[in-house]
C-alpha positions as CSV (number, residue, x, y, z in Angstrom):
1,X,-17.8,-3.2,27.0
2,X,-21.1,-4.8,26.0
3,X,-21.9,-8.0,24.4
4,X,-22.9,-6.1,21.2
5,X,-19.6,-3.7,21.1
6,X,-17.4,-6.8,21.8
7,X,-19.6,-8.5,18.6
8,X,-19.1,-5.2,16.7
9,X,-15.7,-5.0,16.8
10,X,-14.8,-8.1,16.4
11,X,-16.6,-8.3,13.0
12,X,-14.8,-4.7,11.6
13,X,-11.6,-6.8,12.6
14,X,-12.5,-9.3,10.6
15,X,-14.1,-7.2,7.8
16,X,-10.5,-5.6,8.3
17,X,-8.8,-8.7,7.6
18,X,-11.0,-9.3,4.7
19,X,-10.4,-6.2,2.8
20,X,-6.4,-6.8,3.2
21,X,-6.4,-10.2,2.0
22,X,-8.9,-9.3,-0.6
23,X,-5.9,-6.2,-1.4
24,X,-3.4,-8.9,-1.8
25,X,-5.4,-11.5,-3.8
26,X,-5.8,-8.8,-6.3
27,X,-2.6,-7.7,-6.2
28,X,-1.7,-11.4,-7.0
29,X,-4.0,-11.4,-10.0
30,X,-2.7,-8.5,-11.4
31,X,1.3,-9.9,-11.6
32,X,-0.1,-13.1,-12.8
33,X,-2.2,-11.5,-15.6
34,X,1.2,-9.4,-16.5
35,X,3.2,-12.3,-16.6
36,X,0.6,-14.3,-18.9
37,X,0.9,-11.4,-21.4
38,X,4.5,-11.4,-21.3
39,X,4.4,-15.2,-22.0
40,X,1.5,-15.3,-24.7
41,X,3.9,-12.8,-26.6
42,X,7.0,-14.8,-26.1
43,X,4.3,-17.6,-27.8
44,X,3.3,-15.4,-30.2
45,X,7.1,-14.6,-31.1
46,X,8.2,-17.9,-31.2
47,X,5.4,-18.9,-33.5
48,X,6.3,-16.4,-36.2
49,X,9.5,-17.3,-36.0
50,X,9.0,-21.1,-36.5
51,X,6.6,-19.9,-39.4
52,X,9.5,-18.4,-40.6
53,X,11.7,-21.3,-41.1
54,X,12.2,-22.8,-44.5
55,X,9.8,-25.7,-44.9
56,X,12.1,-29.1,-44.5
57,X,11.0,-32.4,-45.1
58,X,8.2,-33.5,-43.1
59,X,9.6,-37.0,-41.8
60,X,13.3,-37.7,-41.6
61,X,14.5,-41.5,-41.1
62,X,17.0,-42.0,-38.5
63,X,18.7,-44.4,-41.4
64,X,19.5,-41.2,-43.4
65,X,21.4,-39.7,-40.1
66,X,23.5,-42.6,-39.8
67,X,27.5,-42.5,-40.0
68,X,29.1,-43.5,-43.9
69,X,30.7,-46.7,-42.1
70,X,27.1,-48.1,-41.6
């Protein structure tokens, strides 16, 4: 083999290696963007539902929590 076929194929090995890793980074991306969705609805869900909930009062002392013996 020549100097030049030696250099060729070693860069289509490594162009090779690039598209695969390239395959899998995207392949990553595409389950992490799925799983964002799935939480930004579970958000989205447990918003409403906290919207939802009767209004309470907005500051509770801890004295009004205590036991009748105190």
């Amino acid at each position: 083999m020549s100097g030049v076929d030696e250099r060729l194929t070693a860069l289509e090995i490594k162009a090779s290696y690039g598209e695969d890793l390239l395959d899998r980074l995207n392949e990553v991306i595409v389950r992490q963007q799925r799983e964002i969705d799935r939480l930004t609805a579970a958000v989205a869900a447990l918003q409403r539902q906290v919207e939802a909930l009767p209004a309470g009062p907005a500051f509770r002392s801890l004295r009004d929590e205590l036991p009748p013996h105190y």
